[in-house]
N, C-alpha and C positions, 0 to 999 in steps of 0.2 A: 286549717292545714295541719300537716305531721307535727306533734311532739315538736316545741321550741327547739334551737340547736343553740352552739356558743357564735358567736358574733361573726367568728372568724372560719368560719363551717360554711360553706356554699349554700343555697338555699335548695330547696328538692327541686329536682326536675319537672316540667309543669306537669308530665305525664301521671307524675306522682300523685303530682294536686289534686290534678283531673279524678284521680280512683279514690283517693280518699274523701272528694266531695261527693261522686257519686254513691260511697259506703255510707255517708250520711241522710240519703235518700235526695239530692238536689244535682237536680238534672243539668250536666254542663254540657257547651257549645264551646266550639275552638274562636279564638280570637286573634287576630293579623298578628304574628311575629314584631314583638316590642310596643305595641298600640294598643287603644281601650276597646278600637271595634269589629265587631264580628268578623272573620274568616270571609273572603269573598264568595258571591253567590256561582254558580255554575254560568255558559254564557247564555246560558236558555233563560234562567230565573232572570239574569241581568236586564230584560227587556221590560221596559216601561208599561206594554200593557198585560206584562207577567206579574200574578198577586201566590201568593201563600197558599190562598185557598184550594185544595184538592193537587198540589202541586205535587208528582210524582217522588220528587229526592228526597224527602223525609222518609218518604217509606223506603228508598232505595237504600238507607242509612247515608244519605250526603248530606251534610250542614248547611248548605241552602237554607237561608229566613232567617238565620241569628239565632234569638235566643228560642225561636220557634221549632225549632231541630234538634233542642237540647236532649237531651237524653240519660238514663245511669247506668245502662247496656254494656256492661264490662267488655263483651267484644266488640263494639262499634266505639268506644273510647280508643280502644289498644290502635282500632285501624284507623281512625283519626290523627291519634296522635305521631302514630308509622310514620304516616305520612309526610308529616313536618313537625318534629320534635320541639321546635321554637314557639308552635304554638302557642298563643297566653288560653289562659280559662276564663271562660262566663260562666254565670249562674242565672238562669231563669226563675228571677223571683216568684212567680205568682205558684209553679208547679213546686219548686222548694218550699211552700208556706212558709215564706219571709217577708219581713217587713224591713229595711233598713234604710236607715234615716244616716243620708247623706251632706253631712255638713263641712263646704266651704268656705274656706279662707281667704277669698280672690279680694287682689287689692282695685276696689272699684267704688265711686262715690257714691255715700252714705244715703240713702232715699230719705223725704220726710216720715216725721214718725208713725204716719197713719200709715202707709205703705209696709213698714217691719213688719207685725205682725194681722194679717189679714183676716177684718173680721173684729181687731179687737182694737179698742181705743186705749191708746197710753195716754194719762195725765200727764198735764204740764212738769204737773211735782215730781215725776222720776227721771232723776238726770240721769241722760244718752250721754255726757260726755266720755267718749274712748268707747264705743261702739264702732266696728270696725266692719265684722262678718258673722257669720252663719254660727261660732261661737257665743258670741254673745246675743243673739239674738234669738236661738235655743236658751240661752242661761235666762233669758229675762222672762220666756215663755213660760219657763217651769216655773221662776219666781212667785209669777203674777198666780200661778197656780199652788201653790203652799208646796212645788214638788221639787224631789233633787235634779241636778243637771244630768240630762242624760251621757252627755259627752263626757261624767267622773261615773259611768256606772260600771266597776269591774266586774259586776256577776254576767254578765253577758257578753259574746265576741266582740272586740272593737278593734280598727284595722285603723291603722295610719299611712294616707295615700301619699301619693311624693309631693303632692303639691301643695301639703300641708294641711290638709284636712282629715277628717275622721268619719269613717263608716261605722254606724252604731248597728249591730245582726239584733234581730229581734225575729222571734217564732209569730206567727200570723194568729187571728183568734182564728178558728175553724169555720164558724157560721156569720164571719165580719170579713168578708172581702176587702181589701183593701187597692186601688190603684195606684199609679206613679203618679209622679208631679215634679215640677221643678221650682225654685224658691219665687220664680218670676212668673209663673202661671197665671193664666187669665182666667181659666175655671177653678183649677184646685193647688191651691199653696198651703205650705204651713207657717214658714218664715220666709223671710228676706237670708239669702245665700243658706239656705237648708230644702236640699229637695228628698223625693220620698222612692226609691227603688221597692216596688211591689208588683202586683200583675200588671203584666204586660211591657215591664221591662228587664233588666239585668242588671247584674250587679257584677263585678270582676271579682276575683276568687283572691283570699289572702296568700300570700305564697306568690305571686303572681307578677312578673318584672315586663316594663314598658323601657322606652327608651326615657323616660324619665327617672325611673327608679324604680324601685318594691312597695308591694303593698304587705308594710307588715304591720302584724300583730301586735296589741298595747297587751303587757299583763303576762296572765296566765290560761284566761278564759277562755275555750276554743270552741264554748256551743250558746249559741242564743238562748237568750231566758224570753221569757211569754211575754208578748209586748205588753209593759204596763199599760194599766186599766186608762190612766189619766191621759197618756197617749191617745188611745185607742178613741177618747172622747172629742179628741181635737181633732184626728184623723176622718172622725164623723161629722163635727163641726163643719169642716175647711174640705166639706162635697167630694172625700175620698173616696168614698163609697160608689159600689156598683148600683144602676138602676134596679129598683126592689122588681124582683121577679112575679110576671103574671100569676093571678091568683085564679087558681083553678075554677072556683065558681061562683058568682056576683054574691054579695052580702044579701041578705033579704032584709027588706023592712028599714026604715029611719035610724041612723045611728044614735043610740040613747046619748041624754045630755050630760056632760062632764059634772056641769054646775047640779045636776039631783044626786051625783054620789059624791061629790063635795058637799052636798048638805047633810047626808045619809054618814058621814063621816066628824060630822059635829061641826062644819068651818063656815061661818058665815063672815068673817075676816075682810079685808083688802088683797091679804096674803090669800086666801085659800083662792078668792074670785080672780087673783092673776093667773093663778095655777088650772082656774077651771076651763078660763079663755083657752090656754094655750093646750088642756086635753080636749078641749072643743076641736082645735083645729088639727090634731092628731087623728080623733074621730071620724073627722069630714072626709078624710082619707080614702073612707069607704067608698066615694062614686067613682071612683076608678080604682082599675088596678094599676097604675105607675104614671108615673112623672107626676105627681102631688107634691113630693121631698118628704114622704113619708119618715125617712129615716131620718132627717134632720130637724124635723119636726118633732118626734120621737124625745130624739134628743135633747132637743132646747127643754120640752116638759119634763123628762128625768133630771136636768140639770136644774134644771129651779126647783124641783120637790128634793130635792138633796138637798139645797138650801134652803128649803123652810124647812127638812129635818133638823138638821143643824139648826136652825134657829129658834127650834122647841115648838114650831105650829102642827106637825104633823111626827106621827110616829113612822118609822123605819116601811113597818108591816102599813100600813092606811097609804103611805105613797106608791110600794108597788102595785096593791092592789088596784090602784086609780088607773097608774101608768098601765098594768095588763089588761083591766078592763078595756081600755080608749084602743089600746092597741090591736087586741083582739077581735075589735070590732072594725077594727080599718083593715087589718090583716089578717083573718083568723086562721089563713095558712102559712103563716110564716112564726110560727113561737119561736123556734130557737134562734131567730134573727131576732127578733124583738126583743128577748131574753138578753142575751150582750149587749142590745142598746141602751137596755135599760139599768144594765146597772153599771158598764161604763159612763153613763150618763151620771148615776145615782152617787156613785163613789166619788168623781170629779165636783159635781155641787156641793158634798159634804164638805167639802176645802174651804168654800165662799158662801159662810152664813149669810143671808137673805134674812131682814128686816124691816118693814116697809114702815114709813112711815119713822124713822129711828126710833123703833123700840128697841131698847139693849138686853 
């Protein structure tokens, strides 16, 4: 939003908000006067077997679909806004390349510990007592990851919602699509009360007053920094990711085996043959082009070769090359997708040295 103001200064008009989010390149949609959701549809769109698709009002410049109408069209904002100055703003995460990580505070009972974070097993030995919400359940996430809490990150936007939570703005990778989510999600979560604003939903605009209150700004910070790496690995972990896109032409010939350029690399270990399994199943990738979990997959084996770098089995340079070989040979049209997975993958493992067998 505009330049902080003093406390006792009004906050900008949303029309304001509206032009200076669109100056930032993130395309805003009007939202119902004092509320979180989109501006009503027209009474043509209102019809139950009326969809989005091909649907005349976008082009005609009408906000019909939400955050699907969004726009940064300096004169389709001014006649938006003309029109009812009360407007709140949306943000269409996915066309913004944002990723923001939405964490609640709602007072609601505590799930067992395998429910918090999804995916991942908390030990007896870390005491949950005063775990509450989506605060500390980010804070424990990053812990278990050697990383800081994103919720104290002042280099990048963070919004404080009326209801007591915190909107973390983060820049998207380019060639790492990322989806929404909610902390209670059946296919894709991150945490228990932390859900995920990216494609294909919105986010409300800081500056931004509901009948609840403002959404304002923590800080100084007014522009998202590049979602960190270690994020970006969990977000791939926890199936945020879009289906990997059809490969233009079938792989030829048998995917070569993991385990011959793990031996081509000196490792005949416990360590190297867990690392080979799992470029094995990276590989196998290749008889189809999608729905394998290619990129999850991907993943898991950059996150383990990270930790046997870290744990001295492998050098830096021997695991990528493992990782791009497997990859390239499941996907060999997608490098610059494989490329951020694999060193989001690679940077997040260097955290949790991997020693099998307790060698220290």
């Amino acid at each position: 939003m505009p330049t902080s103001t003093p406390t006792n200064t009004p906050p900008a008009s949303p029309l304001t908000v509206a032009r200076w989010c669109a100056a930032q390149g993130w395309p805003v949609h009007p939202l119902t006067p004092g509320s979180k959701l989109p501006a009503a549809n027209c009474a043509i769109c209102t019809t139950r077997s009326h969809t989005a698709t091909n649907c005349p009002c976008r082009g005609a410049g009408r906000w019909c679909h939400g955050f699907l109408a969004a726009t940064t069209d300096p004169a389709v904002i001014d006649a938006w806004w003309a029109l009812d100055p009360a407007f709140g703003v949306g943000i269409a995460c996915g066309p913004a390349g944002l990723v923001v990580i939405d964490v609640d505070a709602h007072q609601q009972a505590v799930p067992e510990r395998d429910r918090l974070l999804p995916g991942i097993s908390i030990p007896d030995t870390v005491d949950l007592t005063g775990l509450a919400n989506g605060f500390h359940t980010l804070a424990l996430l990053a812990a278990l990851r050697g990383q800081p809490d994103p919720s104290h990150d002042s280099g990048t936007l963070r919004v404080r919602t009326p209801s007591g939570g915190t909107h973390i703005w983060y820049r998207a990778h380019p060639h790492l699509p990322i989806r929404s989510s909610s902390g209670s999600g059946k296919t894709r979560a991150l945490a228990w009360q932390v859900d995920v604003r990216a494609q294909g939903g919105y986010i409300i605009a800081p500056g931004t007053t509901t009948t609840a209150g403002t959404y304002t700004p923590i800080g100084q910070t007014r522009t998202p920094a590049p979602l960190p790496t270690w994020l970006a690995a969990e977000l791939l972990r926890t199936h945020h990711t879009d289906p990997p896109a059809p490969a233009t032409a079938a792989p030829q010939g048998p995917p070569p085996r993991a385990r011959q350029a793990i031996a081509a690399a000196g490792g005949r270990s416990p360590a190297h043959s867990m690392l080979a399994g799992l470029l094995d199943d990276v590989a196998a990738c290749s008889t189809a082009a999608e729905g394998t979990g290619f990129s999850e997959k991907l993943n898991r084996a950059a996150f383990t070769a990270g930790g046997l770098v870290a744990g001295g089995y492998l050098t830096e340079d021997q695991a990528e090359d493992l990782l791009r070989q497997a990859a390239a040979t499941a996907r060999p049209h997608q490098h610059r997708r494989s490329e951020t997975i694999i060193r989001a993958g690679l940077a997040a493992g260097t955290r949790s040295p991997l020693h099998p067998r307790g060698r220290a």
